[in-house]
C-alpha positions, 0 to 999 in steps of 0.5 A, spaced: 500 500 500 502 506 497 503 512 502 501 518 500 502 525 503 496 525 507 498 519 510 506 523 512 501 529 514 497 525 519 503 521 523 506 523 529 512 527 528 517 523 530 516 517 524 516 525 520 523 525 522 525 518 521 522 519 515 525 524 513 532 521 515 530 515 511 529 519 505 536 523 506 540 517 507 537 513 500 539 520 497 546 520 500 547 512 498 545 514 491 549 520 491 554 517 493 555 511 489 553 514 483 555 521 483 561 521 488 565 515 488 565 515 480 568 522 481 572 521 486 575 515 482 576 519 476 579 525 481 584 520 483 586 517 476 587 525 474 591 526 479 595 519 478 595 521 470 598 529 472 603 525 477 606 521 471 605 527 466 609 531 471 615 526 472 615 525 465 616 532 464 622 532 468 625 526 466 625 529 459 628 536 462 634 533 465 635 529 459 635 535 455 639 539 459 644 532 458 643 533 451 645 541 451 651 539 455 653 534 451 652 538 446 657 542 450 661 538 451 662 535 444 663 542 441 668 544 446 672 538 445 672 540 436 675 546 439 680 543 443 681 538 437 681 544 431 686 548 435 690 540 435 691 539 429 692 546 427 698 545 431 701 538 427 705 540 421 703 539 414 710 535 410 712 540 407 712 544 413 717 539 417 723 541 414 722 548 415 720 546 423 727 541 424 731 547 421 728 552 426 729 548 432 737 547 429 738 554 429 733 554 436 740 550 439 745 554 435 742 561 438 742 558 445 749 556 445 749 550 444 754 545 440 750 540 436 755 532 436 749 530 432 741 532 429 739 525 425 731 525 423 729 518 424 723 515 420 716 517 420 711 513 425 705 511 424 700 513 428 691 512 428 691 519 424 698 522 425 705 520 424 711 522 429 716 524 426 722 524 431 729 527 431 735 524 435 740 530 438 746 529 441 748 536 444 754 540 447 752 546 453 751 550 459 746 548 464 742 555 462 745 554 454 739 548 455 734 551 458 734 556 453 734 552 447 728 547 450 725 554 453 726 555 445 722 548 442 716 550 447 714 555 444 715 553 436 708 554 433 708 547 432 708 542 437 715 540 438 716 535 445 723 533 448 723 525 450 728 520 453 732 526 456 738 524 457 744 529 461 751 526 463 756 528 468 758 536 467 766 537 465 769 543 466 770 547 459 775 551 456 773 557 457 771 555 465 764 553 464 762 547 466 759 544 460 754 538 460 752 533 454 745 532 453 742 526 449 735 527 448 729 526 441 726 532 439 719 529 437 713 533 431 707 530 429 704 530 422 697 529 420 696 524 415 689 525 413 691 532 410 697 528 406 692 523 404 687 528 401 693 532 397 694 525 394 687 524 392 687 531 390 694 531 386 690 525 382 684 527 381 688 532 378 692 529 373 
């Protein structure tokens, strides 16, 4: 049987508020389950999508800062490498080069027993070229010529440094013997391409 609203109007009013209750608490249940769950369920799925969009934008962030230092790094590396083998000799320039550390040794004072170019050696993308000297001089006579090699525009290293017992002079001066390599360095991609070059010439 139906309650209709004269029969609501005619109980007493504690049954009015059961009533009552009973009807607010049949809404809250309904609006819960199918009005706040659901967007309560896709408030939490929206935040735990944000959540992974979040880390994945600061993932990738640090990943290209990574790349721009990379990249950084990379160009000052061709730089370093740039300014390298601006330093290698080319061949034709190798006479040129042993000539000026000869006359480096010569202005210093220095009395060359021996300045013998030894076979070029191969390397990956270079060749060492190195010079057995033998000289003659005062302690400070030395200093100046390697003094002197440093500063050749071209990489020119001092290997196997060997200095013998100093002996007295005619002049008073104590005098030592030095043995040493002078070693350059040339850059055999340069000579490759000339080669090519030349025969594509002819």
């Amino acid at each position: 049987m139906a309650i209709t609203v004269d029969d609501i109007k005619k109980m007493p009013p504690k049954y009015k508020l059961l009533l009552g209750l009973a009807a607010f608490a049949l809404l809250g249940y309904f609006y819960f389950f199918y009005f706040l769950q659901p967007a309560l369920e896709k408030k939490t799925a929206l935040e735990e999508k944000f959540g992974n969009l979040e880390r994945q934008i600061i993932s990738r962030q640090r990943v290209v800062k990574q790349i721009e230092q990379h990249k950084k790094e990379i160009a000052k590396l061709e730089e370093n490498l740039k300014t390298a083998l601006a330093k290698l000799p080319e061949k034709k320039e190798i006479p040129h080069l042993l000539s000026s550390a000869s006359e480096a040794g010569t202005e210093a004072g220095l009395e060359f027993l021996l300045f013998e170019p030894m076979k070029p050696a191969p390397k990956e993308f270079y060749a060492e070229i190195p010079v057995k000297i033998s000289v003659k001089g005062g302690y400070h006579d030395v200093a100046r010529f390697f003094d002197s090699v440093s500063r050749l525009p071209r990489i020119v290293n001092v290997t196997d440094l060997r200095i013998g017992n100093a002996v007295t002079g005619e002049d008073g001066r104590n005098v030592l013997k030095v043995d040493c390599f002078l070693k350059t360095y040339m850059f055999l991609e340069q000579v490759e391409e000339k080669k090519d070059e030349t025969k594509k010439t002819k």
